[in-house]
C-alpha positions in Angstrom: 0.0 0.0 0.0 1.3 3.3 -1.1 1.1 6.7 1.5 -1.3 8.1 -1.4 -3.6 5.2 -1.5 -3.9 4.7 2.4 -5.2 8.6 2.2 -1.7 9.6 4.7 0.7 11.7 3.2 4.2 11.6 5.4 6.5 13.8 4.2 9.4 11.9 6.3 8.2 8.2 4.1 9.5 8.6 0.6 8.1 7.3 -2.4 9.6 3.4 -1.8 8.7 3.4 1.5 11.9 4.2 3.2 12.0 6.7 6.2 13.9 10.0 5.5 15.4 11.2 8.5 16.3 14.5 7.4 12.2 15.1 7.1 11.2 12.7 10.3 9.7 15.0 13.4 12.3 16.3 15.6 9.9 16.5 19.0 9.7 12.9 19.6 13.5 12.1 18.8 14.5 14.9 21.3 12.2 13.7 24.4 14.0 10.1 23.4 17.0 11.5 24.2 16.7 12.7 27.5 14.8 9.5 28.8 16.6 8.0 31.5 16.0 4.2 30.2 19.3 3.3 28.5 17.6 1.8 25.3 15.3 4.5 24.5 18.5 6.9 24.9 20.5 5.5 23.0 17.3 5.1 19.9 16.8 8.6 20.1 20.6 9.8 19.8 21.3 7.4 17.5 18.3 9.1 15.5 19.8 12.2 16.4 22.6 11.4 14.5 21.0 10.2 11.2 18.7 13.1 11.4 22.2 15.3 11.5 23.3 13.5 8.6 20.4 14.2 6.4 20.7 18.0 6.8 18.6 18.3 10.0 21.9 20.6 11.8 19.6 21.1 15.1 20.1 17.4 15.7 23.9 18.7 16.2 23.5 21.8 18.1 21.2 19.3 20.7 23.8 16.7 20.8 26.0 19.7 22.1 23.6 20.9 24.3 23.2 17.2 25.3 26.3 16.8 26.3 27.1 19.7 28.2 24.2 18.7 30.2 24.5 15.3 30.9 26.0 13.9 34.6 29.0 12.1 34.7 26.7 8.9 33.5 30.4 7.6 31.1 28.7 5.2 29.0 25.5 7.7 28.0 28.4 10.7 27.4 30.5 7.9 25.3 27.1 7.3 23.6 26.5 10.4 22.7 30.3 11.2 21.6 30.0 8.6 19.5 26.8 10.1 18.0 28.8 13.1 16.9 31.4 11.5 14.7 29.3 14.0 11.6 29.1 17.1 14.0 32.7 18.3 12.7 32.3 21.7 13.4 34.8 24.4 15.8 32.2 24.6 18.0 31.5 20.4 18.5 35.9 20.8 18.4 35.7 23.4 21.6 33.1 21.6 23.5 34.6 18.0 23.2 38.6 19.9 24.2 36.7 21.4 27.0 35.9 17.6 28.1 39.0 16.8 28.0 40.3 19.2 30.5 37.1 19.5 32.7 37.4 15.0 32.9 40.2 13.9 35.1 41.8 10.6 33.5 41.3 7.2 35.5 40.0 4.0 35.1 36.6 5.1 35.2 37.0 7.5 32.5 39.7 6.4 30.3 36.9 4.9 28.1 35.3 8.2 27.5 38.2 10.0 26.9 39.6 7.6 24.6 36.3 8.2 23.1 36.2 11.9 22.7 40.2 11.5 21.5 39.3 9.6 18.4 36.3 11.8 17.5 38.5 14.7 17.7 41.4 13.5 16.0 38.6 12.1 13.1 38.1 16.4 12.5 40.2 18.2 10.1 43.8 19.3 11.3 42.4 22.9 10.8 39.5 22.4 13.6 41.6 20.4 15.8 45.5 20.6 15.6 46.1 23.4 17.7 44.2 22.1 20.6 46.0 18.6 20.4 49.4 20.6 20.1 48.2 22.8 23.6 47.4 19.6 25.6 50.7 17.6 24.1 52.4 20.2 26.0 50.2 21.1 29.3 52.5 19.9 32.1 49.0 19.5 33.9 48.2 16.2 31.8 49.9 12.6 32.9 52.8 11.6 30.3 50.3 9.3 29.1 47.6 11.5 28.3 50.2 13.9 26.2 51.1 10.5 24.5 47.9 10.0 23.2 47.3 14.0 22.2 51.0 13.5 20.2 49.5 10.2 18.6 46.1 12.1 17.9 47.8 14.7 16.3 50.4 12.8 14.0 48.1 9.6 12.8 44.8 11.1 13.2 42.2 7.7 12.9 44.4 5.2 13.6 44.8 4.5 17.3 46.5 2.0 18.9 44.5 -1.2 20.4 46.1 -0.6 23.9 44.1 2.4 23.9 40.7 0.5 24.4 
Protein backbone atom coordinates (compact mmCIF):
# COMPACT_ATOMS: atom_id res chain seq x y z
CA UNK A 1 0.00 0.00 0.00
CA UNK A 2 1.31 3.34 -1.06
CA UNK A 3 1.14 6.73 1.47
CA UNK A 4 -1.31 8.09 -1.42
CA UNK A 5 -3.59 5.17 -1.46
CA UNK A 6 -3.88 4.71 2.37
CA UNK A 7 -5.19 8.56 2.22
CA UNK A 8 -1.70 9.57 4.70
CA UNK A 9 0.70 11.71 3.23
CA UNK A 10 4.24 11.58 5.45
CA UNK A 11 6.53 13.77 4.22
CA UNK A 12 9.35 11.87 6.33
CA UNK A 13 8.23 8.19 4.11
CA UNK A 14 9.52 8.64 0.63
CA UNK A 15 8.10 7.29 -2.41
CA UNK A 16 9.58 3.42 -1.77
CA UNK A 17 8.72 3.35 1.53
CA UNK A 18 11.91 4.18 3.23
CA UNK A 19 12.01 6.71 6.18
CA UNK A 20 13.95 10.03 5.53
CA UNK A 21 15.43 11.17 8.47
CA UNK A 22 16.26 14.51 7.40
CA UNK A 23 12.18 15.14 7.11
CA UNK A 24 11.24 12.68 10.34
CA UNK A 25 9.73 15.05 13.40
CA UNK A 26 12.29 16.34 15.64
CA UNK A 27 9.90 16.45 19.01
CA UNK A 28 9.66 12.90 19.65
CA UNK A 29 13.50 12.07 18.76
CA UNK A 30 14.47 14.89 21.30
CA UNK A 31 12.22 13.66 24.35
CA UNK A 32 14.00 10.12 23.41
CA UNK A 33 16.96 11.48 24.23
CA UNK A 34 16.72 12.72 27.48
CA UNK A 35 14.83 9.53 28.78
CA UNK A 36 16.65 8.01 31.54
CA UNK A 37 16.04 4.18 30.24
CA UNK A 38 19.25 3.31 28.47
CA UNK A 39 17.57 1.80 25.25
CA UNK A 40 15.26 4.51 24.54
CA UNK A 41 18.49 6.91 24.91
CA UNK A 42 20.53 5.54 23.04
CA UNK A 43 17.34 5.06 19.88
CA UNK A 44 16.78 8.58 20.13
CA UNK A 45 20.63 9.79 19.76
CA UNK A 46 21.27 7.36 17.48
CA UNK A 47 18.26 9.12 15.53
CA UNK A 48 19.84 12.20 16.39
CA UNK A 49 22.61 11.45 14.53
CA UNK A 50 20.96 10.16 11.20
CA UNK A 51 18.69 13.09 11.36
CA UNK A 52 22.18 15.29 11.48
CA UNK A 53 23.32 13.50 8.60
CA UNK A 54 20.43 14.16 6.44
CA UNK A 55 20.66 18.02 6.82
CA UNK A 56 18.57 18.33 9.99
CA UNK A 57 21.89 20.60 11.75
CA UNK A 58 19.55 21.07 15.05
CA UNK A 59 20.10 17.39 15.72
CA UNK A 60 23.89 18.68 16.21
CA UNK A 61 23.46 21.80 18.11
CA UNK A 62 21.16 19.34 20.75
CA UNK A 63 23.78 16.69 20.83
CA UNK A 64 26.04 19.66 22.05
CA UNK A 65 23.64 20.92 24.31
CA UNK A 66 23.16 17.20 25.29
CA UNK A 67 26.26 16.82 26.28
CA UNK A 68 27.11 19.67 28.23
CA UNK A 69 24.18 18.74 30.21
CA UNK A 70 24.51 15.30 30.91
CA UNK A 71 25.98 13.85 34.56
CA UNK A 72 29.02 12.14 34.66
CA UNK A 73 26.74 8.90 33.45
CA UNK A 74 30.39 7.57 31.10
CA UNK A 75 28.69 5.16 28.95
CA UNK A 76 25.54 7.75 27.98
CA UNK A 77 28.35 10.66 27.38
CA UNK A 78 30.46 7.88 25.25
CA UNK A 79 27.06 7.32 23.62
CA UNK A 80 26.52 10.38 22.74
CA UNK A 81 30.30 11.21 21.55
CA UNK A 82 29.99 8.60 19.51
CA UNK A 83 26.76 10.10 18.05
CA UNK A 84 28.79 13.15 16.86
CA UNK A 85 31.37 11.55 14.70
CA UNK A 86 29.32 13.96 11.55
CA UNK A 87 29.12 17.13 14.02
CA UNK A 88 32.72 18.34 12.67
CA UNK A 89 32.29 21.74 13.39
CA UNK A 90 34.75 24.44 15.77
CA UNK A 91 32.15 24.57 18.00
CA UNK A 92 31.52 20.35 18.52
CA UNK A 93 35.92 20.79 18.39
CA UNK A 94 35.68 23.44 21.62
CA UNK A 95 33.09 21.64 23.55
CA UNK A 96 34.64 18.02 23.18
CA UNK A 97 38.56 19.86 24.19
CA UNK A 98 36.70 21.40 27.00
CA UNK A 99 35.93 17.60 28.09
CA UNK A 100 39.05 16.80 27.97
CA UNK A 101 40.28 19.21 30.47
CA UNK A 102 37.14 19.48 32.66
CA UNK A 103 37.37 15.04 32.86
CA UNK A 104 40.17 13.95 35.08
CA UNK A 105 41.75 10.55 33.51
CA UNK A 106 41.31 7.17 35.54
CA UNK A 107 40.00 3.96 35.13
CA UNK A 108 36.61 5.12 35.17
CA UNK A 109 36.99 7.55 32.50
CA UNK A 110 39.65 6.45 30.27
CA UNK A 111 36.85 4.88 28.14
CA UNK A 112 35.33 8.15 27.53
CA UNK A 113 38.20 9.99 26.94
CA UNK A 114 39.57 7.55 24.56
CA UNK A 115 36.27 8.19 23.06
CA UNK A 116 36.23 11.88 22.68
CA UNK A 117 40.23 11.53 21.51
CA UNK A 118 39.26 9.58 18.39
CA UNK A 119 36.29 11.76 17.48
CA UNK A 120 38.48 14.70 17.72
CA UNK A 121 41.42 13.50 15.98
CA UNK A 122 38.56 12.12 13.14
CA UNK A 123 38.08 16.38 12.51
CA UNK A 124 40.18 18.16 10.13
CA UNK A 125 43.84 19.32 11.29
CA UNK A 126 42.38 22.87 10.80
CA UNK A 127 39.55 22.45 13.56
CA UNK A 128 41.64 20.41 15.77
CA UNK A 129 45.52 20.61 15.62
CA UNK A 130 46.11 23.37 17.69
CA UNK A 131 44.16 22.15 20.59
CA UNK A 132 45.96 18.65 20.43
CA UNK A 133 49.45 20.63 20.08
CA UNK A 134 48.23 22.84 23.64
CA UNK A 135 47.45 19.60 25.62
CA UNK A 136 50.65 17.61 24.06
CA UNK A 137 52.40 20.20 25.96
CA UNK A 138 50.19 21.06 29.31
CA UNK A 139 52.46 19.88 32.12
CA UNK A 140 49.03 19.47 33.89
CA UNK A 141 48.18 16.17 31.77
CA UNK A 142 49.92 12.64 32.87
CA UNK A 143 52.82 11.58 30.30
CA UNK A 144 50.26 9.27 29.06
CA UNK A 145 47.60 11.53 28.33
CA UNK A 146 50.22 13.93 26.21
CA UNK A 147 51.09 10.46 24.46
CA UNK A 148 47.85 9.98 23.17
CA UNK A 149 47.31 13.96 22.20
CA UNK A 150 50.97 13.48 20.25
CA UNK A 151 49.54 10.23 18.55
CA UNK A 152 46.11 12.14 17.94
CA UNK A 153 47.75 14.71 16.30
CA UNK A 154 50.40 12.80 13.99
CA UNK A 155 48.15 9.61 12.85
CA UNK A 156 44.83 11.09 13.19
CA UNK A 157 42.21 7.72 12.92
CA UNK A 158 44.39 5.16 13.58
CA UNK A 159 44.83 4.46 17.25
CA UNK A 160 46.50 2.01 18.92
CA UNK A 161 44.51 -1.23 20.40
CA UNK A 162 46.07 -0.63 23.92
CA UNK A 163 44.09 2.45 23.93
CA UNK A 164 40.65 0.54 24.44
Amino acid sequence: MSRESSGQIVPWITKNGCLDPGKFPIEGVLQQALEADPRAFHSGVKMLEMMYGHGRKEAGVFLLGLLAASDDEWERREIIVDALGQVRTAACARLLFAELRRVESSNTTRRYLNAVIERLAAMSPELVDDGFDALAHDPSFSYRMRSKFKEALSRGQDFPTEWR
